[in-house]
C-alpha positions, -999 to 999 in steps of 0.1 A, spaced: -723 155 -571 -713 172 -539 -709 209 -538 -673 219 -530 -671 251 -504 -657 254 -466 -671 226 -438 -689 239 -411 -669 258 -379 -657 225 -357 -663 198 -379 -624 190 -388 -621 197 -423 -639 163 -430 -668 164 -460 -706 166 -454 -724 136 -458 -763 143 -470 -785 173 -470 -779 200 -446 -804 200 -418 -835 221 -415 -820 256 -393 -840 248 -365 -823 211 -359 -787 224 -370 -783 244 -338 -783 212 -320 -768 188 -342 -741 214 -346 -704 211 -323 -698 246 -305 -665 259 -296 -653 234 -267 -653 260 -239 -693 268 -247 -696 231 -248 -683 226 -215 -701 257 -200 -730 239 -210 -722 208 -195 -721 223 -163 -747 244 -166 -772 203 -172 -754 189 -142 -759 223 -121 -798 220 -132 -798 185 -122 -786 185 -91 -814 214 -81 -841 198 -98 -838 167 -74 -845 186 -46 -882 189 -45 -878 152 -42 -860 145 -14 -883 124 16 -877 116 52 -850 91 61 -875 61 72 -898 65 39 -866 64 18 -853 34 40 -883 18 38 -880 24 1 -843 4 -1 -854 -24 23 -879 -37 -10 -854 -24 -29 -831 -55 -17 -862 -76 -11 -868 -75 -48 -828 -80 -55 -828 -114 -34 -859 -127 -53 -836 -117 -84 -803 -135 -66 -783 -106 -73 -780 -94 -35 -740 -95 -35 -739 -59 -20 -737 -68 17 -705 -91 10 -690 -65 -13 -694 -41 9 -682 -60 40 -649 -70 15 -641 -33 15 -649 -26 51 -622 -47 61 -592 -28 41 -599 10 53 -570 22 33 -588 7 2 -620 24 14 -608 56 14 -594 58 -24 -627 44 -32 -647 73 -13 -624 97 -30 -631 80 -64 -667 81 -56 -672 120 -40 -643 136 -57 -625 120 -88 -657 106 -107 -669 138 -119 -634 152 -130 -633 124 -151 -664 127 -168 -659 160 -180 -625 153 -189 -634 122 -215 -664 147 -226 -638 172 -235 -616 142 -252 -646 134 -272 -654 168 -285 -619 171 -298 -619 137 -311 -644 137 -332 -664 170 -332 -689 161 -360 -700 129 -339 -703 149 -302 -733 163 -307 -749 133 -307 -732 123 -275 -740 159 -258 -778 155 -264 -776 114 -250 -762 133 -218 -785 158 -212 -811 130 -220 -801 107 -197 -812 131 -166 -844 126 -179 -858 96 -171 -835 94 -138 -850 121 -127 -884 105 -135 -872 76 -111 -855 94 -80 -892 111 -83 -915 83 -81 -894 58 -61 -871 78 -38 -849 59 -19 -819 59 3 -785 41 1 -773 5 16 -752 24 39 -785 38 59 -797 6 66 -789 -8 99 -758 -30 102 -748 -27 68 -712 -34 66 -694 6 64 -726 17 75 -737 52 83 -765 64 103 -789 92 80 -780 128 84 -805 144 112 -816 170 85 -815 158 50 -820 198 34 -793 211 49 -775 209 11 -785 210 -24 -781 179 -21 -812 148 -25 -797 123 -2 -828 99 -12 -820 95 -51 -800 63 -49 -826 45 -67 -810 54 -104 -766 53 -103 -755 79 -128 -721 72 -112 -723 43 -135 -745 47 -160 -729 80 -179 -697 61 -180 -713 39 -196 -727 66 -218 -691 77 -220 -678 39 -233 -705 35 -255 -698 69 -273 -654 60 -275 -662 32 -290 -688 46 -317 -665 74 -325 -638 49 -326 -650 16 -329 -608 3 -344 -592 19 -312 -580 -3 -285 -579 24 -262 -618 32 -268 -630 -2 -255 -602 2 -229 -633 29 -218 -656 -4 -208 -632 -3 -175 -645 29 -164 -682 18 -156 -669 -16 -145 -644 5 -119 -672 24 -109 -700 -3 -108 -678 -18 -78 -669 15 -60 -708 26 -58 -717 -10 -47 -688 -16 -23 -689 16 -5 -724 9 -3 -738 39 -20 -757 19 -44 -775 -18 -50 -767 -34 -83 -801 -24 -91 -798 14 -92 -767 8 -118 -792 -14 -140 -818 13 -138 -787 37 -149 -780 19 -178 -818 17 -192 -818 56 -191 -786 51 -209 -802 31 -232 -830 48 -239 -814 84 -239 -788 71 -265 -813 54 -286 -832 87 -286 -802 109 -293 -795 84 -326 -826 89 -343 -826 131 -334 -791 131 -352 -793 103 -379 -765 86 -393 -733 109 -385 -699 98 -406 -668 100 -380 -644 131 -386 -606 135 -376 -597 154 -342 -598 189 -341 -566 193 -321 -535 170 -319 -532 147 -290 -512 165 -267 -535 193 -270 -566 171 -264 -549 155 -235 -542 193 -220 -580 202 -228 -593 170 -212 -571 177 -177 -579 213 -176 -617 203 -179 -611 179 -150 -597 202 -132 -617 234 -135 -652 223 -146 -660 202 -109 -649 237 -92 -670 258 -112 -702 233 -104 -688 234 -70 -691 271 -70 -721 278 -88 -740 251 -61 -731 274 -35 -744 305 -46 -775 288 -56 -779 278 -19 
């Protein structure tokens, strides 16, 4: 018989399901208050971004890199990049939301559907927190052994650019194109919508997001088809590792109605790209 008592802080109200989980695992199978949570969040994607660094090469061994990079994608017959790319080249106006999307837009709406999630369905977010911070994992793993640089360095490639003349003049490794996490944490992002909500027409709406973003990365020519494939493996792997840490995890309601969600989930797309911004800078 279950005990009765008070549910843990964030969980909803919604019953326990099982024994309670050794001290040491609770901390992180836990949900935290959603401003820590999204502290955190930018505190993974800040370590990240400096992490990649030491990795960074010169411009012709990264190039070198890409051109076996496509090699490989003819031999596969998914080379479409070129032609996407050259489609998009034609409509500048077009071009230029898609840049936006890509440099600016992307990351407000990660953080803004990870904010969703948390107040949708607490209990089940920590599941989806630890599949995020995963995910750098083994994409950092690949930037690091096969460092490479994007379509749009090699010459004549349709919206073309030529490489920077000093690639560490950011915190930025301009020679990480070799995994997209542009694409694969939304599909991290859809995968955990529709496992929180699996009856919700609006959670497999979610599948649009990668697919949106697939095509930007490709057609802007940030990315080959390749790098979002290697993307989703990490995906897969860090979400299949995140399942077994947390076991079986029974759905809860939303900790907030949805107008208050939808406020949470804007603010968070709003402020939390800033604060990254900022904290980048000072670490420069």
């Amino acid at each position: 018989m279950r005990q009765s008592g008070p549910d843990p802080p964030g969980t909803g109200g919604a019953g326990t399901a099982g024994p309670a989980p050794a001290p040491a695992l609770g901390r992180f199978r836990r949900p935290y208050p959603l401003v820590g949570e999204m502290a955190f969040l930018v505190g993974v994607v800040l370590v990240w971004q400096l992490l990649r660094i030491p990795f960074e090469v010169p411009a012709d061994r990264a190039i070198a890199n890409a051109r076996r990079w496509l090699a490989l994608e003819q031999d596969l017959g998914i080379a479409v990049e070129r032609r996407v790319a050259g489609a998009l080249a034609a409509r500048p106006d077009l071009r230029d939301v898609a840049l936006v999307v890509y440099q600016r837009l992307d990351a407000a709406l990660v953080f803004a559907v990870l904010a969703t999630l948390r107040l949708l369905d607490p209990r089940r977010y920590p599941t989806v927190r630890t599949a995020f911070v995963l995910v750098h994992v083994p994409a950092l793993m690949v930037l690091a052994l096969h460092p490479m640089a994007p379509p749009k360095w090699l010459p004549g490639w349709p919206g073309g650019t030529t490489p920077p003349v000093d690639l560490s003049a950011d915190l930025l490794n301009q020679t990480a194109a070799a995994v997209s996490l542009h694409v694969g944490i939304p599909v991290l992002l859809a995968v955990a919508a529709i496992w929180m909500r699996p009856s919700s027409r609006l959670a497999w709406a979610t599948v649009l997001y990668p697919a949106a973003m697939l095509w930007i990365v490709v057609a802007t020519a940030n990315h080959f088809v390749l790098d979002a494939v290697v993307g989703g493996a990490c995906v897969a792997l860090a979400w299949a590792v995140a399942r077994a840490a947390h076991g079986a995890v029974p759905p809860s309601p939303p900790e907030a109605g949805a107008r208050t969600i939808a406020l949470a989930g804007l603010a968070c797309a709003v402020l939390l790209p800033a604060a990254n911004a900022v904290l980048l800078r000072l670490a420069a």
